[in-house]
N, C-alpha and C positions, 0 to 999 in steps of 0.2 A: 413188160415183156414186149418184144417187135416184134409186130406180126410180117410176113414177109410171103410171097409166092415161090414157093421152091423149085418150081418150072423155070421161072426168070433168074437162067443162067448168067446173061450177058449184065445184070445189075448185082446180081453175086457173085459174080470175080473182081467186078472190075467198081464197084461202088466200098469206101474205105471210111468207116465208122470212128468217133472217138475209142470205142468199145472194140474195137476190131484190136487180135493179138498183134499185128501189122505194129495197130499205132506204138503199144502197150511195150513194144521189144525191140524200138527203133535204136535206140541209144544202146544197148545191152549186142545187138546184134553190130553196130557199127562197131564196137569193143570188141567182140570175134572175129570181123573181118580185119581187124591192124592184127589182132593179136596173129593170126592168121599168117598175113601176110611179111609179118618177124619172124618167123618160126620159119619160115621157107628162105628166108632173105637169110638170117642167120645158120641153116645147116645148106643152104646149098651155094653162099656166094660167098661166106664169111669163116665157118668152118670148114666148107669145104667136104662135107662127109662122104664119104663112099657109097656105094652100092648096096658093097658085105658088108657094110656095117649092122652088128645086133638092132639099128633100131629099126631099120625096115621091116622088123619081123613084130613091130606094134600092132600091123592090121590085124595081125592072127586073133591079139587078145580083146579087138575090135568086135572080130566077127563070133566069137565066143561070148560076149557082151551083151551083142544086141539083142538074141531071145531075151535074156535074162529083160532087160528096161522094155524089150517090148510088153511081155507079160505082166511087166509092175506097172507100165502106162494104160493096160487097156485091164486092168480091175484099178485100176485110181477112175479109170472114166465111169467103169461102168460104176464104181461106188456113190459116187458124183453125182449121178444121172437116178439113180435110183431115190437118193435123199430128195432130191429136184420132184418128183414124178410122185413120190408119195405126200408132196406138202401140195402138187396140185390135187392129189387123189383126195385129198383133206379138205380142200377147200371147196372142189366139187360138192363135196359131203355137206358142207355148211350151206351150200346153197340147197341144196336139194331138203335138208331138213327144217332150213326155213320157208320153205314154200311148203312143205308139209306139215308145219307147227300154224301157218296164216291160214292155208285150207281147213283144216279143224277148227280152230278157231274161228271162223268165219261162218262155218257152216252150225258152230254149236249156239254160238251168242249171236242175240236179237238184235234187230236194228233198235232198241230202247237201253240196249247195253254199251251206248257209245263212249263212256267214258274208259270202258275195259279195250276198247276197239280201239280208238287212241292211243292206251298207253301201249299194246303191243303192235299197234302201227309203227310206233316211234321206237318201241324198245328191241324188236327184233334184228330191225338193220344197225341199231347199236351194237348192238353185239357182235357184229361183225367188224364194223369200224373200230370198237373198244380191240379185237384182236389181233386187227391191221397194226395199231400205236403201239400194241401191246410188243407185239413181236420184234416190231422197229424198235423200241425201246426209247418212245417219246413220252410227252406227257400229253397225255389221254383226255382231250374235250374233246375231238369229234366233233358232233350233234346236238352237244349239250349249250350250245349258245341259242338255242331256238327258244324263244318265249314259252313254246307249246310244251316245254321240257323244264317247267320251273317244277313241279310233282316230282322231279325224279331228278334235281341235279345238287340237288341240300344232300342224295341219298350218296350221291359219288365221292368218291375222294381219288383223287388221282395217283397218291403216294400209295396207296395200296396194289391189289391188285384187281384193277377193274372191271376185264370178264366175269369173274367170279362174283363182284358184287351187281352186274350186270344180271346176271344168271339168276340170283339171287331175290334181285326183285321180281323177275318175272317168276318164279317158283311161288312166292310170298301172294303173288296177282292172281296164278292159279288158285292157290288155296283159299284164295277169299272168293274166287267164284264158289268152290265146294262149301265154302262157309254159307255163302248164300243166298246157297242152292240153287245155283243158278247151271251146273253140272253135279251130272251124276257119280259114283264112286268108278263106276266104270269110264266112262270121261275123263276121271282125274289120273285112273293108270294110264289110259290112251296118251293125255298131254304130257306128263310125267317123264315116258318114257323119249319124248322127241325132246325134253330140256335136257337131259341128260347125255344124250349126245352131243349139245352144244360142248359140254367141260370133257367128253371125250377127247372131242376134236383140236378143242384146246393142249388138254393134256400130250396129245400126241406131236400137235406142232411143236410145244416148249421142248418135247424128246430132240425133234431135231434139229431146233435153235442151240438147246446146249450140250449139245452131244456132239460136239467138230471130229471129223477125223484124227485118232491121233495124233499127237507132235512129232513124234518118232518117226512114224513112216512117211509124214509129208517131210520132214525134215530131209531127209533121207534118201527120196527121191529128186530134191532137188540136189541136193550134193551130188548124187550117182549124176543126172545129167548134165553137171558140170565138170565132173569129172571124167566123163566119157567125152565130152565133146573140146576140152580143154586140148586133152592126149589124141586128138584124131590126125591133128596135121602132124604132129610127130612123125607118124610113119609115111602119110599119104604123099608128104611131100615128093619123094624118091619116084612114082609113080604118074601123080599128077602136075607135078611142079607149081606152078604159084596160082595154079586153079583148084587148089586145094583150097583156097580162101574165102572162095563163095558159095565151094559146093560146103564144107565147114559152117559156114553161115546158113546156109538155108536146113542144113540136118538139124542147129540148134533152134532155128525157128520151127520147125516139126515137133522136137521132140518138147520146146518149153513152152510150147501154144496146146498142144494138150494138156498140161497140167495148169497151165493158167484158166483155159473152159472150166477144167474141174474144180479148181477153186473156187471159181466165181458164182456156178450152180449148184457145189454143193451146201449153200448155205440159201435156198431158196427164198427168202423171206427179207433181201434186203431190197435197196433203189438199184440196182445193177441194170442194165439192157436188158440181161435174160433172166433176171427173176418172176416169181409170180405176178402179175398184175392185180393184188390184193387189190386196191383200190376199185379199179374196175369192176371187179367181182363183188364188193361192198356196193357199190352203187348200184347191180344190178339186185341186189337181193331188198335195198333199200324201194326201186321201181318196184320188184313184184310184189313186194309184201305189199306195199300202198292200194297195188291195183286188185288185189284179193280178199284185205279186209278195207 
């Protein structure tokens, strides 16, 4: 994810990204400005058309139009933005429950319990890395190339599904502390309940990894704005004459640069500019844990 100062105007107008729709709609946009500039050249030098002619009266079905794609563009954004906003709210989550699984942990077992201290030094921030690859849809070593991870990388298998068997060990590490007795019954709900939010939070990213916006309605909207913007010089031409062309061009960069944002952050969890910075936020929970137990 870029981070960026959103006071600094003058570098956000005028600074032009791979990731920018600019780049993304150059070629698509030079195709509406010919397209454009035919549509004008053929009804007003070639056929000739009139005035009263029925098609100057396209704007009308123009300006009846636009509520309609404005309203379907701004719930596509906000739909977008919300999938976006709740996988950071998730990931927040992950950090904060791993700082509050190492704090307990830290404060229950002894400096003579260093081998338990270990594994969930090492196995905490896994978990998070295990759910960074998971959701990429890589294959899942991570951390597990560290010598200090030979205990726990016989237990991995990568074809499966690896938070869960992630989870799984550390649940199994709990339980041999209550085996023995090294925490109490009430210790073991306390822990219990913060690994369990781990496959929470899981569960709820995989909701909106494979839950995409319908086909239908994105389908749908991009057809509507091609088809709105196709038919605009039709009529404007009578009006604007052969400046229909660019103002045409820049309408269709409006309206297909919000649903390309939308796209690109409603699937929060890929490599895109403006996705999560998973990684980032793995490596910080990787720091805290280390520096708490």
């Amino acid at each position: 994810m870029k981070g960026y100062n959103p006071k600094d105007w003058f570098k956000i107008l005028f600074l032009v990204q791979k990731s920018d729709t600019l780049v993304k709609l150059g070629p698509f946009m030079v195709v509406i400005f010919i397209y454009s500039l035919g549509i004008a050249w053929l009804e007003m030098d070639y056929l000739k058309i009139g005035k009263n002619s029925w098609v100057q009266n396209i704007p009308i079905m123009h300006s009846l139009l636009s509520f309609v794609i404005s309203l379907l563009l701004v719930f596509r954004t906000n739909t977008a933005y919300d999938r976006w906003w709740e996988g950071r709210k998730l990931w927040g989550q992950l950090v904060n429950n791993s700082r509050n699984l190492a704090l307990k942990l830290a404060g229950i077992l002894d400096n003579k319990d260093e081998d338990y201290r270990r594994f969930f030094r090492r196995t905490i921030p896994i978990y998070a890395f295990a759910l960074k690859e998971h959701l990429q849809n890589k294959v899942t070593m991570y951390m597990l190339d560290d010598e200090k991870d030979e205990e726990i990388k016989p237990e991995i298998d990568p074809e499966k599904h690896v938070p869960n068997q992630v989870a799984k060990l550390m649940f199994a590490k709990v339980n041999d502390l209550y085996k023995d007795k090294k925490i109490t019954g009430d210790q073991l709900i306390i822990l219990n309940q913060e690994l369990v939010s781990f496959t929470d939070i899981c569960g709820a990213c995989e909701r909106i990894k494979n839950t995409p916006i319908p086909y239908s309605y994105s389908s749908f909207i991009k057809k509507f704005i091609l088809a709105y913007v196709l038919t605009l010089p039709l009529g404007y031409v009578f009006s604007l004459g052969y400046y229909a062309a660019p103002i045409v061009t820049f309408i269709f960069y409006v309206l297909a640069s919000l649903e390309l944002v939308a796209e690109e952050i409603e699937e929060p969890f890929g490599n895109d500019a403006n996705d999560l910075p998973m990684k980032k936020l793995s490596e910080n929970i990787q720091k805290h844990v280390e520096e708490l137990i």
